[in-house]
C-alpha positions as CSV (number, residue, x, y, z in Angstrom):
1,X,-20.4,-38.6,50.7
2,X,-23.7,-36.8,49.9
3,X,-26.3,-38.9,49.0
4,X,-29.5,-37.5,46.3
5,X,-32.7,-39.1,46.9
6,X,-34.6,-41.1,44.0
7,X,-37.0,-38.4,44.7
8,X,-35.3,-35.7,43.9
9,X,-33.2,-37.3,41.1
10,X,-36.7,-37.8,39.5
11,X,-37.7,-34.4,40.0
12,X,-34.1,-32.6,37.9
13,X,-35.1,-35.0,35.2
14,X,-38.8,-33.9,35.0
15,X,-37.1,-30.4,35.2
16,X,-34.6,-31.3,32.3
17,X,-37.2,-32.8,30.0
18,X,-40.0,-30.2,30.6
19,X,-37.1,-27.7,29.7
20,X,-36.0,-29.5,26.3
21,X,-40.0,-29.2,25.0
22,X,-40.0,-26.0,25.8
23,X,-36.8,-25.2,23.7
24,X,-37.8,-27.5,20.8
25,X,-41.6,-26.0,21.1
26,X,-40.2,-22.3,20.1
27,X,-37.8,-23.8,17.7
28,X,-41.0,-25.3,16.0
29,X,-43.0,-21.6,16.3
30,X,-39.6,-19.8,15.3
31,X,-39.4,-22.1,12.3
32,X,-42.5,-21.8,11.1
33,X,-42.5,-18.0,11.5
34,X,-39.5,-18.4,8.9
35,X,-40.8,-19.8,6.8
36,X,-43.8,-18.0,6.5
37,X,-42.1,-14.6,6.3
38,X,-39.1,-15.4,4.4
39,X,-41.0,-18.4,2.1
40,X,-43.7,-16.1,1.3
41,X,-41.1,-13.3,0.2
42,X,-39.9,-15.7,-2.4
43,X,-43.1,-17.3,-3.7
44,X,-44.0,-13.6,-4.2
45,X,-40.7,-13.1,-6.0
46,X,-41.1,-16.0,-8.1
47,X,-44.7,-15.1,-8.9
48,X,-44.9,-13.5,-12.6
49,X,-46.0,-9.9,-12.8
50,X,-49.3,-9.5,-15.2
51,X,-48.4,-8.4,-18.7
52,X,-50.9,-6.3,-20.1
53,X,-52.0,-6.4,-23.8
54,X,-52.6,-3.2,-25.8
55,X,-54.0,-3.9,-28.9
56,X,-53.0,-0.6,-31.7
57,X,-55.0,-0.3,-34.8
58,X,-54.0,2.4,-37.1
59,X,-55.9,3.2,-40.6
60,X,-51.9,3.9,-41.7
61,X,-49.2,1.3,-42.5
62,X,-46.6,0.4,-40.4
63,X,-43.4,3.0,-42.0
64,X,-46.3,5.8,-42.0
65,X,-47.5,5.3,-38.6
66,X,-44.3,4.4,-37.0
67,X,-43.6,7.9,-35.6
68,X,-46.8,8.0,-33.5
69,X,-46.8,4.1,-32.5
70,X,-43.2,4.8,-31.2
71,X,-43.6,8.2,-29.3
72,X,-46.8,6.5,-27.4
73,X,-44.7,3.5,-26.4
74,X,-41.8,5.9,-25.5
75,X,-44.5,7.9,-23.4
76,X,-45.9,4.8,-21.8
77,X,-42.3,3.8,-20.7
78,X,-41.9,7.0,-19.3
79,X,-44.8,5.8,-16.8
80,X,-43.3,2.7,-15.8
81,X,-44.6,0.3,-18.7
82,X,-41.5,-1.5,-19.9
83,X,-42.5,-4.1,-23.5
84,X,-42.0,-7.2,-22.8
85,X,-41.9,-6.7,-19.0
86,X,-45.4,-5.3,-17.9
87,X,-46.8,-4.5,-21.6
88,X,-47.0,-5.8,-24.9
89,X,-48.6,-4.7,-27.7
90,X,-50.5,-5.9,-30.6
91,X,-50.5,-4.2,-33.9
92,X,-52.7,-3.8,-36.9
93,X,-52.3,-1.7,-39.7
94,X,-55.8,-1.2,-42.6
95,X,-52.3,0.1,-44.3
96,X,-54.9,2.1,-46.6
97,X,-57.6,-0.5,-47.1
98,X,-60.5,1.2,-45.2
99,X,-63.1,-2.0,-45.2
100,X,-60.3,-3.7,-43.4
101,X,-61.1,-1.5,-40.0
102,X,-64.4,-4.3,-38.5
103,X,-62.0,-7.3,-39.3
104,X,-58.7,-5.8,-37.2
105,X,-61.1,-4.4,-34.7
106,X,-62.8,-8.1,-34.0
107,X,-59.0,-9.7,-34.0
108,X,-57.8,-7.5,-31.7
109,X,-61.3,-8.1,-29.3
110,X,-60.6,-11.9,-30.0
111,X,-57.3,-11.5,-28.5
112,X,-58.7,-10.4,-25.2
113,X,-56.4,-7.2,-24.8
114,X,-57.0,-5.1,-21.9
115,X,-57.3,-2.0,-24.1
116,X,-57.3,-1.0,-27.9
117,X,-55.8,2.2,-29.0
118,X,-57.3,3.3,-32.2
119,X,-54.6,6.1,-34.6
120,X,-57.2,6.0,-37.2
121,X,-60.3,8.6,-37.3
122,X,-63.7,8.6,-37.0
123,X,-64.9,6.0,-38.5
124,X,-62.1,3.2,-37.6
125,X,-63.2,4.3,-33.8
126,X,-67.0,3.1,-34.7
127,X,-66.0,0.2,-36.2
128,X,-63.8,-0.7,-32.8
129,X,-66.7,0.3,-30.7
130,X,-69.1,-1.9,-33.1
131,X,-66.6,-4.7,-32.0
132,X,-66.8,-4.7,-28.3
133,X,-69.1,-3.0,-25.8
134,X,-66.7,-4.0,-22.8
135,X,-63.1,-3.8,-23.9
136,X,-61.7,0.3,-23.3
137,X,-60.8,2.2,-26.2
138,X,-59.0,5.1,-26.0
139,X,-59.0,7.0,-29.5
140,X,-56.0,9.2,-30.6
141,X,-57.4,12.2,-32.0
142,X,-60.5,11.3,-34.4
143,X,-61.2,13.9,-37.1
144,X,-64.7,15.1,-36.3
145,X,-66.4,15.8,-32.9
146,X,-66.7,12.5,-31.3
147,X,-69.8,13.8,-29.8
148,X,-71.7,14.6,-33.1
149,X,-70.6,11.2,-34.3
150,X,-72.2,9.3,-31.7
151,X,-68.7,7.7,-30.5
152,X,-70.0,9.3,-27.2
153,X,-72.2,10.9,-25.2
154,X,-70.1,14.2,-24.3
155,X,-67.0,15.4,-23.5
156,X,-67.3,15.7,-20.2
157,X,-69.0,12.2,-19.4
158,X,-67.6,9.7,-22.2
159,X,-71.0,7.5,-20.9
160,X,-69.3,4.1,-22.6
161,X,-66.5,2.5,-23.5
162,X,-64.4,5.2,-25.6
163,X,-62.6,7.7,-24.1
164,X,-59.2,9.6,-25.1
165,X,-58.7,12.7,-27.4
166,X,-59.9,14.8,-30.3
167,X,-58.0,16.3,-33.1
168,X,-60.3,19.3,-34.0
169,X,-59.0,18.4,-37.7
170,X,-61.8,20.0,-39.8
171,X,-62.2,23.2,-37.4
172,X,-58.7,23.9,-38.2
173,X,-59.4,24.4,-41.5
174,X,-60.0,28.5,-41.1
175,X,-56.7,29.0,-39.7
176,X,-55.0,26.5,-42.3
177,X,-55.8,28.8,-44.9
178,X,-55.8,32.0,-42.7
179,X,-52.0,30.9,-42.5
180,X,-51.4,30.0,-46.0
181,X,-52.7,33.4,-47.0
182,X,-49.9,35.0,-45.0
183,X,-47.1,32.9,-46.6
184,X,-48.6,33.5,-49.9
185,X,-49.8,37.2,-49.9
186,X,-51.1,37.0,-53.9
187,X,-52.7,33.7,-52.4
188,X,-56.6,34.2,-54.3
189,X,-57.5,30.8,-56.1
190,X,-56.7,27.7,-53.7
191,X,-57.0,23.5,-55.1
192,X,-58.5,21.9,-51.8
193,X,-57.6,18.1,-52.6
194,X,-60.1,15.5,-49.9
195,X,-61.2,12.3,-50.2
196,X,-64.7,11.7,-50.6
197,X,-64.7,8.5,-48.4
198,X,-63.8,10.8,-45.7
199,X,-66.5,11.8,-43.7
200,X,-64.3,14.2,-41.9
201,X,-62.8,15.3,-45.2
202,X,-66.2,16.2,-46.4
203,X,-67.6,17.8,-43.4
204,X,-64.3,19.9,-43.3
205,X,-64.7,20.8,-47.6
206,X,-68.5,21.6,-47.3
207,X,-68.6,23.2,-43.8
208,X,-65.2,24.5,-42.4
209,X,-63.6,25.6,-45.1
210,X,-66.3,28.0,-47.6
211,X,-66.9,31.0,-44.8
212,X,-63.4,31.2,-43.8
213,X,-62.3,31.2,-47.7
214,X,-65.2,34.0,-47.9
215,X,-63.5,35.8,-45.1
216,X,-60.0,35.7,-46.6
217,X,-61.3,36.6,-50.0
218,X,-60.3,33.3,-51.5
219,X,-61.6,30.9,-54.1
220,X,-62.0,27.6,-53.8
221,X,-61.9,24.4,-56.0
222,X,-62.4,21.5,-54.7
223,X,-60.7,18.3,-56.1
224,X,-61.7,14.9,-55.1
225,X,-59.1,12.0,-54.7
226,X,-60.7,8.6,-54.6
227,X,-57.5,6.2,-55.0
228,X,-54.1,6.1,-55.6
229,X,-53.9,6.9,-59.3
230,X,-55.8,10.1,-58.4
231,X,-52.5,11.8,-57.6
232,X,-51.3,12.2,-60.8
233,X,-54.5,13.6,-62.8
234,X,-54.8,16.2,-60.3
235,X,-51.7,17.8,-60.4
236,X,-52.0,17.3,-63.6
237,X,-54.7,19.3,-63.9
238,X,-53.3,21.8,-61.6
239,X,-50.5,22.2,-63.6
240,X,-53.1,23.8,-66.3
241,X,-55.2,25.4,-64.2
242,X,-52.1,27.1,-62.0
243,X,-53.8,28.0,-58.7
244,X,-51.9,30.3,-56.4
245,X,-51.8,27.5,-53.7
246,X,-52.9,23.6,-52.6
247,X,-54.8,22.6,-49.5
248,X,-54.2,19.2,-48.6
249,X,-56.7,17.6,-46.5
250,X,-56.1,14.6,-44.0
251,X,-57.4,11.3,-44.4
252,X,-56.2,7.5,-44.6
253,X,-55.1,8.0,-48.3
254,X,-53.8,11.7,-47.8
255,X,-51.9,10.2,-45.2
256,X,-50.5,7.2,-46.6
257,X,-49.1,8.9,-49.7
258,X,-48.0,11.9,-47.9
259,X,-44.5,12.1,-48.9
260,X,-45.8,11.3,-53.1
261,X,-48.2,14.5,-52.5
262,X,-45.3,16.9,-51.3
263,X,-43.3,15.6,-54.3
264,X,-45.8,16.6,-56.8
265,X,-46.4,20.0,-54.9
266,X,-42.9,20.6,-55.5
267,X,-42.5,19.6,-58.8
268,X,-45.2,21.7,-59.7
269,X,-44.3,24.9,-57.6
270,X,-47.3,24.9,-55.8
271,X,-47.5,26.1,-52.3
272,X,-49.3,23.6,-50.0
273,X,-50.5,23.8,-46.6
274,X,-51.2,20.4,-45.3
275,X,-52.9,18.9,-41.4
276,X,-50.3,17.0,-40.9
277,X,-46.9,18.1,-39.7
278,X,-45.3,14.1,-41.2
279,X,-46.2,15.8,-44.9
280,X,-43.7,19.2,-44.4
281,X,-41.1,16.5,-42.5
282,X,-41.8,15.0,-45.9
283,X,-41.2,17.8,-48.4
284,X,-44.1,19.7,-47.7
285,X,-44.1,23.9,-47.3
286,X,-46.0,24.4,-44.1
287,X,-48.3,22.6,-41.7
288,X,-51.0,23.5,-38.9
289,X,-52.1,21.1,-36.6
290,X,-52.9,19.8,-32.8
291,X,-49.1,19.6,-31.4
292,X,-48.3,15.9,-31.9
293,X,-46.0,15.7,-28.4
294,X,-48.6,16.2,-26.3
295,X,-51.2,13.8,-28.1
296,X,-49.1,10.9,-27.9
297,X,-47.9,11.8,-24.0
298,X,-51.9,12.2,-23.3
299,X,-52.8,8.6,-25.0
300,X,-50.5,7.3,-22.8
301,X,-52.1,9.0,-19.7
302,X,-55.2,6.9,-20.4
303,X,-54.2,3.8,-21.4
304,X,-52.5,4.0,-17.8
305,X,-55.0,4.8,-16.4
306,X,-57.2,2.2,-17.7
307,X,-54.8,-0.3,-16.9
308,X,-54.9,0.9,-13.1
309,X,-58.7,0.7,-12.7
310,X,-60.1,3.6,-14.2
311,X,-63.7,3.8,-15.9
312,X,-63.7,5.2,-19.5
313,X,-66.8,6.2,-19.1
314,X,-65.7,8.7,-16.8
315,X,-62.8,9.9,-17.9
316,X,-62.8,13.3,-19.8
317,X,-62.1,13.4,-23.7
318,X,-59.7,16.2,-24.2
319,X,-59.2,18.6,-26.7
320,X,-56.1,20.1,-27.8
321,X,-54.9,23.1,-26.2
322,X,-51.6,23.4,-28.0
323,X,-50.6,23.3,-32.1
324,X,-47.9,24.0,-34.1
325,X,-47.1,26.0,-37.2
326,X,-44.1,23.8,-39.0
327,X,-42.4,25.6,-42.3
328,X,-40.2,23.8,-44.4
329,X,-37.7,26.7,-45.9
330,X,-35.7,24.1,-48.3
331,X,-39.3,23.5,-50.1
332,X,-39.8,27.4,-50.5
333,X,-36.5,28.0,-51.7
334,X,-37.0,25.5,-53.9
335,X,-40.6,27.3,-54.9
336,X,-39.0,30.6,-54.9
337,X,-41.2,31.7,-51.9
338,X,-39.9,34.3,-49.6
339,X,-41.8,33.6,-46.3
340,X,-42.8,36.7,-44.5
341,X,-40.9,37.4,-40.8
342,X,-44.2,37.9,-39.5
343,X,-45.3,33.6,-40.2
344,X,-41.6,32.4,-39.2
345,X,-42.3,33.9,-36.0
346,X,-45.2,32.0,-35.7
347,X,-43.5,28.8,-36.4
348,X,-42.9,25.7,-33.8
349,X,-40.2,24.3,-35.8
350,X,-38.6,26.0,-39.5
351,X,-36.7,23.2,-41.3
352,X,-33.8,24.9,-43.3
């Protein structure tokens, strides 16, 4: 029989215990090691993603403006911001109402969003920068040059808080009627219709518009709308008068009662050549204007931007580089206007 030694009895249970600490020691480390890797996975899981806030305020109502609103949301989707996920908007219409502009502009600053986009002009973008110093705004195309209007300090180098992208509205004016003069051959007297609260309405009426009518040989006469009821009494007028075509002007109220201005056009079988192409979509015989597409696709480029860190006050206003002729053939037909091959071919879009 082979007898083990207290000794060395002591020693395989020293062995045996020094073995079991070891083992429950890298349990412990192998544990924790979990649950840091695997734990923290989840709490990151579980933790919500930020939502951003864009605050919109358009000089439109909502049905008018619904068009743009949508094709920017559409366009911010398309860069990975999902409503209701990552983004969500707030909305504000002056539906008309232009001394509504400073009290939307300080709700939307009151709300804290991380960046207002402003659909309404020139002067809804001063009232929005009048509202914040520190909040970004990117504008959507702005009637005159945002430079001249002190919105900022150049294209190039924004210098402040408002950055995004010009309209050219008034400088289109020349081509506008350069166009309407070749859909209109005996085109000679033209009704310009503007609002006079308009500052880029005015600039466009009294600046813009004289040389290039002297160029093309055409009169002009100048009708001022300053509300709703104004409609009427000009075509009205027109009706008496009979000019050989109607320039319609942009502008809040222009805007807004689009689709009743291409109804009285066409009830009075007047050729009009509007800056928007919503007014031909609406009735209207021909438009001239930035393309719309790539405006709302470049608004959305900036807010992104914004929302990833970017400084607007150095990020580049830009200026259209692409516009479209749209020509409604129902509404000549209608007019008994034959529109020359020559135009058509010019044409983005012809709605028959």
């Amino acid at each position: 029989m082979k007898v083990i030694s207290a000794k060395r009895i002591s020693e395989s249970c020293s062995d045996n215990l020094k073995s079991a600490l070891q083992n429950r020691k890298w349990l412990g480390i192998f544990a924790v090691t979990f649950t840091f890797a695997f734990g923290g996975v989840e709490a990151q899981a579980q933790q919500p993603k930020k939502v951003f806030r864009i605050g919109y305020v358009s000089a439109l109502n909502p049905s008018t403006e619904s068009v743009r609103s949508e094709s920017i949301r559409i366009a911010l989707r398309e860069l990975g911001y999902i409503e209701g996920q990552n983004i969500a908007f707030e909305y504000r219409y002056m539906e008309g109402k232009l001394d509504r502009g400073p009290q939307l502009a300080v709700e939307l600053v009151r709300l804290k969003v991380d960046v207002i986009v402003v659909t309404g002009g020139t002067t809804l973008v001063q009232a929005t920068k009048n509202a914040t110093k520190t909040i970004p705004i990117v504008m959507a195309g702005p009637g005159l040059d945002p430079v001249a209007a002190g919105l900022i300090e150049s294209l190039a180098r924004p210098g402040g808080n408002v950055t995004g992208v010009t309209s050219l509205t008034p400088e289109l004016g020349g081509k506008r009627l350069e166009l309407l003069k070749e859909a209109v051959p005996k085109l000679s007297r033209v009704a310009v219709l503007y609002e006079s609260t308009s500052a880029t309405n005015v600039i466009q009426v009294k600046e813009y518009l004289p040389p290039a009518a002297r160029a093309l040989q055409l009169t002009l006469r100048l009708w001022e709308v300053r509300d709703a009821d104004g409609f009427e009494k000009v075509f009205a007028a027109l009706n008496k008068e009979r000019p050989d075509g109607v320039y319609v002007t942009g502008g809040t109220l222009n805007t807004v009662h689009t689709k009743r201005i291409a109804g009285l056009a066409l009830k009075s079988q007047l050729p009009a050549m509007y800056s928007a192409r919503a007014a031909v979509e609406a009735g209207g015989l021909m438009s001239y204007t930035a393309a719309a597409a790539d405006s709302y696709r470049q608004v959305a480029w900036y807010v992104d931007k914004i929302l990833k860190g970017a400084n607007p006050a150095t990020l580049p206003v830009e200026q259209p580089k692409k516009f479209e002729l749209v020509i409604n053939l129902k509404t000549a037909k209608q007019i008994g206007l034959t529109i020359p091959q020559s135009v058509l071919h010019q044409a983005a879009k012809v709605i028959k």
